[in-house]
C-alpha positions as a Markdown table, in Angstrom:
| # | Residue | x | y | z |
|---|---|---|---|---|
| 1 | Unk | -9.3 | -20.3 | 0.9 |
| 2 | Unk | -7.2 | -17.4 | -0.2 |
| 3 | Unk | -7.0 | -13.6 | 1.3 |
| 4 | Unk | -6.2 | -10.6 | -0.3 |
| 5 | Unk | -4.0 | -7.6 | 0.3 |
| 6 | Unk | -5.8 | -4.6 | -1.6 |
| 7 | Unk | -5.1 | -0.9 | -2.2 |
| 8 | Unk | -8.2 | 0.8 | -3.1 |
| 9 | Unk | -7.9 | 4.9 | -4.7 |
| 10 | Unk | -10.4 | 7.1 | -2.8 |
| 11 | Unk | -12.0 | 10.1 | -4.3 |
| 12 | Unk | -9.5 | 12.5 | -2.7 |
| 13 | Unk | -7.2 | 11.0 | -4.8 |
| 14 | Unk | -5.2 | 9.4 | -1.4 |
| 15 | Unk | -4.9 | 5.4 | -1.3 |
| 16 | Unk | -6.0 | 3.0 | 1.1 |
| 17 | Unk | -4.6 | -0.5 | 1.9 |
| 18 | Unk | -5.9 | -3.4 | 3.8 |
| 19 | Unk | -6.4 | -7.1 | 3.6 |
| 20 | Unk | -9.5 | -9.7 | 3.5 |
| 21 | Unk | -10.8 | -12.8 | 3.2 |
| 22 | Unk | -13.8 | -11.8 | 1.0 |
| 23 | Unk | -12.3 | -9.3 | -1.5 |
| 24 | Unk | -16.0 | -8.6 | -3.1 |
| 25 | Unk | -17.7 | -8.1 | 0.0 |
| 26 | Unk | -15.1 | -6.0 | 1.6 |
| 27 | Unk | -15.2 | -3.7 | -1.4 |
| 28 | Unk | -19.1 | -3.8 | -1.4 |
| 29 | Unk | -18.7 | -2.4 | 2.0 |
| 30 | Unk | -16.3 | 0.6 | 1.6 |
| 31 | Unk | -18.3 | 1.3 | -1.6 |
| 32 | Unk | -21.5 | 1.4 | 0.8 |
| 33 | Unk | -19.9 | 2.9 | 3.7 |
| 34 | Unk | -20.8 | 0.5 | 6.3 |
| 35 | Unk | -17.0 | 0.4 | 7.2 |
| 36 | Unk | -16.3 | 3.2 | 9.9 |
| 37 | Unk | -12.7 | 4.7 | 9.4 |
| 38 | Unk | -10.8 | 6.3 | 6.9 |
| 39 | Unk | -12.5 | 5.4 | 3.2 |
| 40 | Unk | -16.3 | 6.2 | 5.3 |
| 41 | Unk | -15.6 | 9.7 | 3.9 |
| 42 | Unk | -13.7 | 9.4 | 0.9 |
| 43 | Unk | -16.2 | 7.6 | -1.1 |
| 44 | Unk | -16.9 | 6.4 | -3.9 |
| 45 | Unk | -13.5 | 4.3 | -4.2 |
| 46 | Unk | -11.9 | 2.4 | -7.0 |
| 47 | Unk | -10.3 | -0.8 | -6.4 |
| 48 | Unk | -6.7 | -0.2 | -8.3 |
| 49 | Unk | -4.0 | -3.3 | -7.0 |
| 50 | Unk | -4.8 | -6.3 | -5.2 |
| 51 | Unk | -2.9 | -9.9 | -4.9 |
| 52 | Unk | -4.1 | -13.0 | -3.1 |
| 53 | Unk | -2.1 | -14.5 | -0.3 |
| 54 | Unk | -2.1 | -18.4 | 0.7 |
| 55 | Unk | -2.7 | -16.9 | 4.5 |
| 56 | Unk | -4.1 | -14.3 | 6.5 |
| 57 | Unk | -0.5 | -13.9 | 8.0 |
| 58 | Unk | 0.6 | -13.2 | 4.4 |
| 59 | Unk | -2.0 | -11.0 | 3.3 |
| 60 | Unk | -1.2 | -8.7 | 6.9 |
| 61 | Unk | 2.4 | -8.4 | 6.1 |
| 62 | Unk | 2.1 | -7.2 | 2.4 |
| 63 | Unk | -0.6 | -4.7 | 3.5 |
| 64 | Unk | 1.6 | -3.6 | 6.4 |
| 65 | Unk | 5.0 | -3.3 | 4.0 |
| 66 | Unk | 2.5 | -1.3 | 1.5 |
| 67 | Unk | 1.5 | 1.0 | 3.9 |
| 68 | Unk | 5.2 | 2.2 | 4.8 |
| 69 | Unk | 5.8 | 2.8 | 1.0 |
| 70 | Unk | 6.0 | 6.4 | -0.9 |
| 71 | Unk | 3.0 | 7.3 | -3.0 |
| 72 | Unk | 5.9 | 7.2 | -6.4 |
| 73 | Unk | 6.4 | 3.2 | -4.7 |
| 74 | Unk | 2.7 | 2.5 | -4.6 |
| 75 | Unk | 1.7 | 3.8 | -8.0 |
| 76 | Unk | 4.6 | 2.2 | -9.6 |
| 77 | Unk | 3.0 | -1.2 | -7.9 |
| 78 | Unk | -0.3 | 0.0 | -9.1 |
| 79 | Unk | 1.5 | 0.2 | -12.6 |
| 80 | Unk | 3.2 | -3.3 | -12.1 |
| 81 | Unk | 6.4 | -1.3 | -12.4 |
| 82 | Unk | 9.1 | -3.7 | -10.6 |
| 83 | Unk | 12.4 | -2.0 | -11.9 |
| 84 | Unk | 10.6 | 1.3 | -10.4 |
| 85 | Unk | 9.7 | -0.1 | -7.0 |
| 86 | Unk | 13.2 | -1.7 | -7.1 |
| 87 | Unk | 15.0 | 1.7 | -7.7 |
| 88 | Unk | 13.1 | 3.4 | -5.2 |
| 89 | Unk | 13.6 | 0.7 | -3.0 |
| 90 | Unk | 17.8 | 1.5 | -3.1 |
| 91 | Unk | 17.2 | 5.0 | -3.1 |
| 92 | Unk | 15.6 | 5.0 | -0.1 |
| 93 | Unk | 18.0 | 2.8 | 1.4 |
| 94 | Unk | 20.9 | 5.4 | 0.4 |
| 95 | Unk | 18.9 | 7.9 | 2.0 |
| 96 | Unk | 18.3 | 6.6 | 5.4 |
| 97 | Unk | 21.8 | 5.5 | 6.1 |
| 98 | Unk | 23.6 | 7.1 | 9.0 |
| 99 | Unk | 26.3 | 9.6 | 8.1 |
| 100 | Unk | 30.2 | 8.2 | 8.4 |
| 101 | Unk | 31.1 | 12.0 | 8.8 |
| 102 | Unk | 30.9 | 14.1 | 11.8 |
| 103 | Unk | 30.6 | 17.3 | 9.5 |
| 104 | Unk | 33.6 | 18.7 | 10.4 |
| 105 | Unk | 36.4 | 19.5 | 8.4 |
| 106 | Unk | 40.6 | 19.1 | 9.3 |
């Protein structure tokens, strides 16, 4: 059995990630909206990236590094982009380190 981590494009333009067992039923559903939450009201949506996963485990913890990404880092995955996902990758690392300077000037 395989699961799937899947980012669907709803018709705000905004994305939505998540992860199943059944990847044609689940999409059936948020195309239906029989799913409460946040694609219920941002139908019809387009299924635009998914990858299967040997486990459930797996599938959980690409959808929950996805969902910390940029919109630039998920459409470059959507584009299958790697060297772009890999340079915003280090440019957000540069960003987020802590400062070595106190700010002040001697």
């Amino acid at each position: 059995m395989s699961f799937y981590t899947y980012m669907l494009r709803c018709n705000d333009g905004s994305y939505y990630i998540g992860h199943t067992e059944d990847l044609d039923v689940r999409l059936a559903q948020h195309q239906r909206g029989t799913l409460p939450g946040y694609t219920h009201t941002r139908r019809p949506v387009e299924l635009v990236w998914c990858e299967a996963f040997a486990t459930r485990y797996e599938a959980l913890a690409a959808e929950r590094q996805i969902k910390g990404w940029s919109r630039a880092k998920k459409e470059a995955l959507i584009a299958g982009d790697w060297a772009r996902i890999s340079e915003l990758a280090r440019n957000r690392q540069v960003e987020n380190r802590p400062s070595t300077s106190s700010g002040r000037t001697v």
